[in-house]
C-alpha positions, 0 to 999 in steps of 0.5 A: 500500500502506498502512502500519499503526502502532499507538499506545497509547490511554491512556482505552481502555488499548488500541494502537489501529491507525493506518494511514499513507497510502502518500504520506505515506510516500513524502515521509517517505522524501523528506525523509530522503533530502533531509536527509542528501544536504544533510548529505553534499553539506556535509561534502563541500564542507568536505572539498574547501575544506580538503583539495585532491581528487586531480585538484585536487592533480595541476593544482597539481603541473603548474602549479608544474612549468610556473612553475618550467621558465618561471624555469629559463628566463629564468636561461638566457635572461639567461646567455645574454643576458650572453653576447651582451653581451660579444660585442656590445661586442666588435664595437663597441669591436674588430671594428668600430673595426679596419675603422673602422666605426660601432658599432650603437647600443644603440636598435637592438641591442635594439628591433625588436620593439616596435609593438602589444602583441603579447602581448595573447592572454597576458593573459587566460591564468594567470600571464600575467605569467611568460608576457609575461615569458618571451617578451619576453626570448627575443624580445628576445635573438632580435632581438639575435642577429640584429642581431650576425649581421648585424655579423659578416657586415659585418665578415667581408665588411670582412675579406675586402676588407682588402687592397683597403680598405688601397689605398682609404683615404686614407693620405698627404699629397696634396702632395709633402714637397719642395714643401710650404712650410708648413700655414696652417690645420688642422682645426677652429675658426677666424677666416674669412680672408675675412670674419674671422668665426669658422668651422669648418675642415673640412679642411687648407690645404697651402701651396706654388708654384702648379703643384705637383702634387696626388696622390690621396690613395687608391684610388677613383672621381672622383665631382666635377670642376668649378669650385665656386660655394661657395668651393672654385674648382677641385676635385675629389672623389674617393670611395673606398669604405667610406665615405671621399671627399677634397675637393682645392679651390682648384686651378689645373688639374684633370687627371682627369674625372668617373667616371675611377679613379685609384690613389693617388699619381697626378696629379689636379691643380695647386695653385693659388688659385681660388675664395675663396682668399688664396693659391695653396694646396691645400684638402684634406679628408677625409668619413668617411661623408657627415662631414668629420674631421681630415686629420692622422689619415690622414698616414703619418709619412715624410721627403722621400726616403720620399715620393718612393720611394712615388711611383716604387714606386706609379708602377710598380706603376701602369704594371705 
Protein backbone atom coordinates (compact mmCIF):
# COMPACT_ATOMS: atom_id res chain seq x y z
CA UNK A 1 0.00 0.00 0.00
CA UNK A 2 1.36 3.30 -0.81
CA UNK A 3 1.45 6.15 1.48
CA UNK A 4 0.12 9.85 -0.23
CA UNK A 5 1.73 13.09 1.28
CA UNK A 6 1.04 16.43 -0.19
CA UNK A 7 3.90 19.11 -0.38
CA UNK A 8 3.36 22.64 -1.41
CA UNK A 9 4.77 23.72 -4.90
CA UNK A 10 5.68 27.41 -4.23
CA UNK A 11 6.01 28.03 -8.56
CA UNK A 12 2.71 26.46 -9.09
CA UNK A 13 1.26 27.84 -5.93
CA UNK A 14 -0.46 24.10 -5.81
CA UNK A 15 0.02 20.84 -2.96
CA UNK A 16 1.42 18.59 -5.22
CA UNK A 17 0.93 14.85 -4.42
CA UNK A 18 3.86 12.79 -3.13
CA UNK A 19 3.27 9.03 -2.89
CA UNK A 20 5.93 7.02 -0.11
CA UNK A 21 6.74 3.81 -1.21
CA UNK A 22 5.12 1.00 1.11
CA UNK A 23 9.30 0.02 2.02
CA UNK A 24 10.20 3.31 2.78
CA UNK A 25 7.52 3.42 5.17
CA UNK A 26 8.07 0.44 6.71
CA UNK A 27 12.23 1.34 7.60
CA UNK A 28 10.76 4.63 8.84
CA UNK A 29 8.67 2.98 11.19
CA UNK A 30 12.07 0.74 11.80
CA UNK A 31 14.25 3.39 12.66
CA UNK A 32 11.75 4.82 15.15
CA UNK A 33 11.42 1.72 16.97
CA UNK A 34 15.12 1.08 16.94
CA UNK A 35 15.79 4.70 18.21
CA UNK A 36 13.53 4.52 21.09
CA UNK A 37 14.17 0.88 22.01
CA UNK A 38 18.01 2.21 22.41
CA UNK A 39 16.65 5.46 24.24
CA UNK A 40 14.61 2.51 26.53
CA UNK A 41 17.26 -0.10 26.87
CA UNK A 42 19.74 3.37 28.27
CA UNK A 43 17.86 4.74 30.55
CA UNK A 44 17.02 1.03 31.89
CA UNK A 45 20.86 0.35 32.20
CA UNK A 46 21.39 3.79 34.25
CA UNK A 47 18.43 2.97 36.05
CA UNK A 48 19.92 -0.56 37.07
CA UNK A 49 23.67 0.88 37.64
CA UNK A 50 22.32 3.47 40.28
CA UNK A 51 19.48 1.67 41.69
CA UNK A 52 19.54 -2.31 42.63
CA UNK A 53 16.29 -4.29 40.83
CA UNK A 54 14.14 -6.42 43.50
CA UNK A 55 15.94 -9.55 42.67
CA UNK A 56 19.28 -7.61 42.93
CA UNK A 57 18.50 -6.31 46.46
CA UNK A 58 16.86 -9.93 47.92
CA UNK A 59 20.50 -11.51 46.53
CA UNK A 60 22.44 -8.84 48.58
CA UNK A 61 19.60 -9.36 51.80
CA UNK A 62 20.92 -13.00 51.57
CA UNK A 63 24.06 -12.97 51.20
CA UNK A 64 24.52 -10.16 54.15
CA UNK A 65 22.29 -12.73 56.46
CA UNK A 66 24.68 -15.59 55.39
CA UNK A 67 28.08 -13.35 56.29
CA UNK A 68 26.51 -12.43 59.48
CA UNK A 69 25.39 -16.06 60.75
CA UNK A 70 29.46 -17.06 59.50
CA UNK A 71 30.53 -14.39 62.12
CA UNK A 72 27.79 -15.36 64.82
CA UNK A 73 29.60 -18.40 64.44
CA UNK A 74 33.15 -18.13 64.65
CA UNK A 75 32.39 -15.88 68.16
CA UNK A 76 30.72 -19.14 69.37
CA UNK A 77 33.23 -21.43 67.66
CA UNK A 78 36.05 -19.32 69.92
CA UNK A 79 33.85 -19.22 73.03
CA UNK A 80 33.95 -22.43 72.79
CA UNK A 81 37.48 -22.98 71.57
CA UNK A 82 38.47 -20.96 75.25
CA UNK A 83 36.32 -23.23 76.95
CA UNK A 84 38.15 -26.08 75.87
CA UNK A 85 41.37 -24.30 76.50
CA UNK A 86 40.94 -24.39 80.30
CA UNK A 87 39.63 -27.93 80.13
CA UNK A 88 42.83 -28.72 78.40
CA UNK A 89 45.07 -27.28 81.00
CA UNK A 90 43.25 -28.91 83.47
CA UNK A 91 44.03 -32.11 82.41
CA UNK A 92 47.68 -31.44 81.65
CA UNK A 93 48.70 -29.39 84.65
CA UNK A 94 45.92 -31.50 87.22
CA UNK A 95 44.25 -34.83 85.65
CA UNK A 96 47.22 -35.78 84.14
CA UNK A 97 50.02 -34.99 86.76
CA UNK A 98 47.97 -36.53 89.71
CA UNK A 99 48.46 -40.01 87.60
CA UNK A 100 51.98 -38.62 86.78
CA UNK A 101 51.34 -38.90 83.36
CA UNK A 102 52.94 -36.85 80.33
CA UNK A 103 50.72 -33.74 79.31
CA UNK A 104 49.62 -33.93 75.44
CA UNK A 105 51.81 -31.23 73.76
CA UNK A 106 50.16 -28.33 72.12
CA UNK A 107 51.83 -29.60 68.46
CA UNK A 108 49.21 -32.34 68.80
CA UNK A 109 46.38 -30.86 70.77
CA UNK A 110 45.96 -28.71 67.68
CA UNK A 111 47.24 -30.44 64.48
CA UNK A 112 45.85 -33.48 62.83
CA UNK A 113 44.32 -31.68 60.38
CA UNK A 114 46.94 -30.42 58.07
CA UNK A 115 48.30 -32.02 54.72
CA UNK A 116 46.88 -30.82 51.30
CA UNK A 117 44.71 -27.96 51.06
CA UNK A 118 41.89 -29.45 51.92
CA UNK A 119 39.76 -26.07 51.14
CA UNK A 120 40.73 -25.64 47.93
CA UNK A 121 36.96 -26.14 46.21
CA UNK A 122 36.14 -22.99 48.86
CA UNK A 123 38.43 -20.96 46.85
CA UNK A 124 36.73 -20.21 43.85
CA UNK A 125 33.30 -19.63 45.94
CA UNK A 126 32.16 -15.99 47.24
CA UNK A 127 33.53 -14.84 50.21
CA UNK A 128 35.98 -17.67 50.37
CA UNK A 129 37.93 -16.02 52.83
CA UNK A 130 34.93 -16.23 55.62
CA UNK A 131 34.05 -19.75 54.07
CA UNK A 132 38.06 -21.16 54.97
CA UNK A 133 37.99 -19.35 57.87
CA UNK A 134 35.00 -20.88 59.46
CA UNK A 135 35.66 -24.37 58.53
CA UNK A 136 39.24 -24.02 59.62
CA UNK A 137 38.28 -23.19 63.02
CA UNK A 138 35.45 -25.71 63.53
CA UNK A 139 37.98 -28.39 62.27
CA UNK A 140 40.48 -27.18 64.32
CA UNK A 141 38.04 -27.08 67.53
CA UNK A 142 36.64 -30.85 66.30
CA UNK A 143 40.19 -32.06 66.41
CA UNK A 144 40.62 -30.90 69.96
CA UNK A 145 37.87 -32.08 71.37
CA UNK A 146 38.52 -35.50 70.23
CA UNK A 147 42.21 -35.48 71.40
CA UNK A 148 40.59 -34.32 75.07
CA UNK A 149 38.17 -37.11 74.82
CA UNK A 150 40.63 -39.33 74.20
CA UNK A 151 42.70 -37.88 77.60
CA UNK A 152 39.51 -38.19 79.54
CA UNK A 153 39.27 -42.00 78.63
CA UNK A 154 43.13 -42.37 79.70
CA UNK A 155 42.78 -40.64 82.91
CA UNK A 156 39.27 -42.29 83.69
CA UNK A 157 40.95 -45.95 82.91
CA UNK A 158 44.00 -44.49 85.30
CA UNK A 159 41.48 -43.88 87.89
CA UNK A 160 39.84 -46.89 87.86
CA UNK A 161 43.30 -48.72 88.27
CA UNK A 162 44.04 -46.24 91.17
CA UNK A 163 44.25 -48.76 93.90
CA UNK A 164 46.42 -51.30 91.57
CA UNK A 165 48.84 -48.25 90.38
CA UNK A 166 49.23 -47.21 94.12
CA UNK A 167 50.79 -51.07 94.50
CA UNK A 168 52.89 -50.78 91.47
CA UNK A 169 54.89 -47.59 91.58
CA UNK A 170 57.82 -47.61 93.13
CA UNK A 171 57.47 -46.06 96.95
CA UNK A 172 60.21 -47.31 99.30
CA UNK A 173 63.69 -47.51 99.69
CA UNK A 174 64.96 -51.04 98.12
CA UNK A 175 67.07 -51.78 101.39
CA UNK A 176 66.42 -52.07 104.53
CA UNK A 177 66.97 -48.64 107.10
CA UNK A 178 68.65 -51.20 109.55
CA UNK A 179 71.13 -52.14 107.13
CA UNK A 180 71.83 -49.00 105.26
CA UNK A 181 75.37 -47.65 106.21
CA UNK A 182 75.33 -44.89 104.14
CA UNK A 183 74.02 -43.28 100.48
CA UNK A 184 77.74 -42.90 98.35
CA UNK A 185 76.19 -41.21 95.34
CA UNK A 186 72.83 -39.79 94.42
CA UNK A 187 71.24 -38.94 91.09
CA UNK A 188 72.82 -36.65 88.91
CA UNK A 189 76.26 -35.41 87.67
CA UNK A 190 79.10 -36.57 88.98
CA UNK A 191 83.32 -37.83 88.55
CA UNK A 192 83.21 -41.64 87.45
CA UNK A 193 84.53 -43.77 90.30
CA UNK A 194 86.35 -45.81 87.81
CA UNK A 195 87.57 -43.81 85.25
CA UNK A 196 87.40 -40.28 87.15
CA UNK A 197 85.85 -38.67 84.38
CA UNK A 198 82.61 -36.55 84.60
CA UNK A 199 79.37 -38.91 84.08
CA UNK A 200 75.76 -38.81 84.75
CA UNK A 201 74.36 -40.56 87.91
CA UNK A 202 71.30 -42.19 86.86
CA UNK A 203 70.44 -43.66 89.67
CA UNK A 204 71.47 -44.08 93.95
CA UNK A 205 74.22 -46.36 95.33
CA UNK A 206 72.95 -47.68 98.56
CA UNK A 207 75.96 -48.93 100.69
CA UNK A 208 75.60 -51.74 103.36
CA UNK A 209 77.17 -55.50 104.03
CA UNK A 210 77.30 -57.89 101.29
CA UNK A 211 74.39 -60.17 101.52
CA UNK A 212 71.70 -57.57 102.60
CA UNK A 213 68.71 -58.44 101.47
CA UNK A 214 67.39 -56.36 98.28
CA UNK A 215 63.43 -55.89 98.29
CA UNK A 216 61.09 -54.53 95.03
CA UNK A 217 60.70 -51.61 95.25
CA UNK A 218 56.96 -52.21 93.63
CA UNK A 219 54.32 -54.48 92.38
CA UNK A 220 55.43 -55.66 88.60
CA UNK A 221 56.89 -58.44 86.48
CA UNK A 222 60.94 -59.23 86.21
CA UNK A 223 61.50 -58.40 82.71
CA UNK A 224 65.65 -58.63 83.23
CA UNK A 225 67.73 -61.06 85.37
CA UNK A 226 71.33 -61.68 84.08
CA UNK A 227 74.57 -60.63 84.66
CA UNK A 228 75.14 -57.20 82.75
CA UNK A 229 78.26 -56.50 80.41
CA UNK A 230 77.73 -52.70 80.64
CA UNK A 231 78.55 -52.41 84.40
CA UNK A 232 75.77 -53.20 86.19
CA UNK A 233 77.02 -57.32 87.12
CA UNK A 234 74.07 -58.84 88.51
CA UNK A 235 70.93 -57.13 88.16
CA UNK A 236 67.51 -57.29 87.69
CA UNK A 237 64.60 -55.11 86.11
CA UNK A 238 61.64 -55.14 87.35
CA UNK A 239 58.66 -53.48 85.03
CA UNK A 240 55.75 -52.03 86.90
CA UNK A 241 53.45 -50.83 84.51
CA UNK A 242 52.10 -47.37 83.90
CA UNK A 243 55.46 -46.65 82.55
CA UNK A 244 57.78 -47.44 85.86
CA UNK A 245 60.66 -50.05 85.59
CA UNK A 246 63.60 -50.21 88.69
CA UNK A 247 67.05 -51.26 87.96
CA UNK A 248 68.65 -53.15 91.16
CA UNK A 249 72.97 -53.67 89.77
CA UNK A 250 75.87 -54.62 91.47
CA UNK A 251 74.27 -57.75 93.38
CA UNK A 252 75.70 -60.60 94.88
CA UNK A 253 72.80 -63.39 94.23
CA UNK A 254 69.68 -62.99 92.05
CA UNK A 255 66.62 -64.65 93.71
CA UNK A 256 63.85 -64.37 91.02
CA UNK A 257 63.87 -65.34 87.23
CA UNK A 258 62.53 -63.55 84.32
CA UNK A 259 58.73 -63.41 83.98
CA UNK A 260 58.16 -64.11 87.61
CA UNK A 261 55.55 -61.46 89.52
CA UNK A 262 56.95 -60.20 92.59
CA UNK A 263 54.98 -57.51 95.10
CA UNK A 264 56.54 -55.03 96.76
CA UNK A 265 58.86 -55.55 99.51
CA UNK A 266 59.77 -59.09 98.58
CA UNK A 267 63.20 -60.55 98.46
CA UNK A 268 64.72 -60.25 94.99
CA UNK A 269 68.12 -60.40 95.65
CA UNK A 270 71.58 -59.88 97.84
CA UNK A 271 73.68 -56.50 97.85
CA UNK A 272 76.71 -57.31 96.75
CA UNK A 273 79.91 -55.87 94.30
CA UNK A 274 79.60 -57.42 90.59
CA UNK A 275 80.08 -55.76 87.63
CA UNK A 276 82.07 -52.22 87.78
CA UNK A 277 81.66 -51.51 91.48
CA UNK A 278 84.43 -50.32 94.11
CA UNK A 279 82.06 -52.00 96.67
CA UNK A 280 79.58 -54.28 97.88
CA UNK A 281 76.81 -51.57 97.19
CA UNK A 282 73.49 -51.65 95.60
CA UNK A 283 72.89 -49.60 92.47
CA UNK A 284 69.32 -48.56 92.22
CA UNK A 285 67.38 -46.52 89.72
CA UNK A 286 64.23 -45.86 88.96
CA UNK A 287 62.98 -45.26 84.41
CA UNK A 288 59.82 -43.43 84.15
CA UNK A 289 58.70 -44.20 80.76
CA UNK A 290 61.98 -45.58 78.87
CA UNK A 291 63.91 -42.47 81.16
CA UNK A 292 65.79 -42.52 84.23
CA UNK A 293 64.63 -39.92 87.13
CA UNK A 294 65.80 -39.33 90.73
CA UNK A 295 65.15 -42.18 93.13
CA UNK A 296 64.99 -39.87 96.10
CA UNK A 297 61.20 -38.86 94.84
CA UNK A 298 59.75 -42.31 95.31
CA UNK A 299 61.12 -42.80 99.11
CA UNK A 300 58.31 -42.58 101.71
CA UNK A 301 59.63 -40.87 104.80
CA UNK A 302 59.96 -43.89 107.75
CA UNK A 303 62.13 -44.74 110.70
CA UNK A 304 63.62 -48.48 111.11
CA UNK A 305 60.58 -49.51 113.17
CA UNK A 306 58.17 -48.07 110.44
CA UNK A 307 60.40 -50.33 107.59
CA UNK A 308 60.50 -53.22 109.41
CA UNK A 309 56.48 -53.33 110.34
CA UNK A 310 55.73 -52.79 106.40
CA UNK A 311 57.87 -55.53 105.75
CA UNK A 312 55.77 -58.00 108.24
CA UNK A 313 52.40 -56.35 107.10
CA UNK A 314 53.17 -56.75 103.11
CA UNK A 315 54.80 -60.26 104.05
CA UNK A 316 51.40 -61.46 105.40
CA UNK A 317 49.18 -59.89 103.14
CA UNK A 318 51.77 -61.57 100.54
CA UNK A 319 51.38 -65.29 102.08
CA UNK A 320 47.34 -64.49 102.70
Amino acid sequence: MTKIKYRFNPHTLKFDAIRIPFYKQVAKILIHLVFYMGIFLGLGYGFSVVYDTPVEQSLKRTNAETLLRYELTLKQIDELGNMLSILENKDNNIYRSIFETDSIPLSIRKGGYGGTDRYANLRVKANSSVLIKTYSALDELTWRAYIQSRSFDDVAEMAKNKDRMMKCVPAIQPISIKNLIKISDFFGPRRDPITRKPAMHQGIDFVGPAGTPIYATGDGVVVEANYSFHGYGNQIIIDHGFGYKTRYAHLRKINVKVGQRVSRTENIGELGSTGKSTGPHLHYEVILRGKPVNPINYFNDMTEDDYDKMLKNYSSDFLD
